[in-house]
N, C-alpha and C positions, 0 to 999 in steps of 0.2 A: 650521581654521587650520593644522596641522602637515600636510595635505597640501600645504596652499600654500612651506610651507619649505621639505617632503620635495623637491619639483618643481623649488623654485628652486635648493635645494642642490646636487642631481643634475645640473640644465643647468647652472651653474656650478663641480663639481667640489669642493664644499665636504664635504669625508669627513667632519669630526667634526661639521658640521650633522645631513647624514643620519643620523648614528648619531642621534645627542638626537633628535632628530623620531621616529626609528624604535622608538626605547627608549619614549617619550613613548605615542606609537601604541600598541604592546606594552601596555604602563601601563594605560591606559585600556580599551582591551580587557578586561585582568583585571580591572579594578575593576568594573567594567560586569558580568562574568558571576559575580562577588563578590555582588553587588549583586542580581542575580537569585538566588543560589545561599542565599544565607544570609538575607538581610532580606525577600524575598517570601513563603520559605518559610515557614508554619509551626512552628517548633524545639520546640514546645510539645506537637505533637499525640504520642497515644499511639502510632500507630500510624506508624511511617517507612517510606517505599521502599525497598526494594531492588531495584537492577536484576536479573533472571535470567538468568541465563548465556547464554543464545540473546541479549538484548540486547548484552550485553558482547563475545558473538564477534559479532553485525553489526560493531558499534563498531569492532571490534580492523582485522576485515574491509576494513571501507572506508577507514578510516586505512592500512593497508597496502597496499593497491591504488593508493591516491593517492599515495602515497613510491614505490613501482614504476613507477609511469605516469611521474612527475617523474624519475623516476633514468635510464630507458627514454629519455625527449625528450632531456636532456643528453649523453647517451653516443650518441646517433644525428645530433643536431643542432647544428651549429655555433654553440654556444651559449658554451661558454666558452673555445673557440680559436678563433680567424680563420679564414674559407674562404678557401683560396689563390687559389679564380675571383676572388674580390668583395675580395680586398687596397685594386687603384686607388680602389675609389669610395666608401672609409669613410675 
């Protein structure tokens, strides 16, 4: 359902819909990995995980690759100014 808002709010220009929808979105996402993070796990067991450092730098790794790569597209691609060829037909 709040893609359906996100979509309509967007084709119609409605800013404080998209935020709610997006905030909502957001929301549920957390709860959802809340929900696998704490209630699936175990909390009882003697013995807990810890990730090892090679895990934590992949982690760090590919999270900063994928912020480079997005930063990389926007700064190369007419993404958040107008191209001056394609003004007329937007």
């Amino acid at each position: 359902m709040p893609s359906f808002l996100f979509a309509y709010a967007a084709r119609h220009g409605h800013i404080t819909l998209v935020r709610w929808t997006a905030a909502w979105t957001v929301l549920g996402i957390v709860l959802n990995r809340l929900n696998v993070s704490v209630i699936a796990f175990n909390w009882n067991a003697a013995n807990r995980y810890v990730p090892s450092w090679m895990e934590v730098w992949v982690s760090l790794t590919i999270v900063t690759i994928g912020v480079l790569v997005f930063r990389w597209i926007v700064n190369r691609m007419p993404i958040l100014v107008e191209h001056p060829k394609y003004r007329e037909s937007h």
